[in-house]
N, C-alpha and C positions, 0 to 999 in steps of 0.2 A: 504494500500500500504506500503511495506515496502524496502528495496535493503539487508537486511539480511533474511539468510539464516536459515528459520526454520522449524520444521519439524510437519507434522501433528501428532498429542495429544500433541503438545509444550501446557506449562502453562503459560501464560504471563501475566503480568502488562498492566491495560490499562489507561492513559488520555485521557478524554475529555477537551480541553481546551474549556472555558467559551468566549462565545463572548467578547469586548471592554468594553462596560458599564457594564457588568458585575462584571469586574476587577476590575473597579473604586470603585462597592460599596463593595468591598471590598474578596466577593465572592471567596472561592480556586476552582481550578479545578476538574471535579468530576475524581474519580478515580476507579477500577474495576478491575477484573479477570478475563481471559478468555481462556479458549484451542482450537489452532488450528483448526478446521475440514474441510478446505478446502486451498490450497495450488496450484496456476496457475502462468505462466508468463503473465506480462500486455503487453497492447501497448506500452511502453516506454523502451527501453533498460536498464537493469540489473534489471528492478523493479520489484515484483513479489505482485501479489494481495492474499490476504489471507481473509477467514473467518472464524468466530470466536464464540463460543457458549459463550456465558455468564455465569460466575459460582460465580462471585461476584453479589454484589448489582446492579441495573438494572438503568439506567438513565430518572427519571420521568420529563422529562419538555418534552413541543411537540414540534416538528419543524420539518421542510418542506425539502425536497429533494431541494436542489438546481437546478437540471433539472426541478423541477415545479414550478421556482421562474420565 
């Protein structure tokens, strides 16, 4: 999700910020690359949903959709 305006093949910068305890032990955020390739308006006014291929490093920890928590 984002409220700017970008266009598909945009190259972006991506964080994943690290859970709480994460933090604590000291852990940075992981960080990544990605382009565009998908581009919609969301349910929420001005906010537009985007996805995004991976062209950086890939994010190996596992975790769960929050819809199946």
């Amino acid at each position: 999700m984002t409220r700017f305006d970008v266009a598909i093949g945009s190259d972006l910068e991506i964080r994943i910020p690290l859970a709480q305890y994460a933090s604590r032990r000291g852990e940075a955020d992981f960080t990544t690359q990605g382009r565009v390739v998908h581009v919609r308006d969301s349910q929420w006014d001005g906010e537009k949903l985007i996805g995004v291929q991976f062209t950086g490093p890939r994010f190996q920890r596992m975790f769960r959709s929050e819809s199946a928590a």
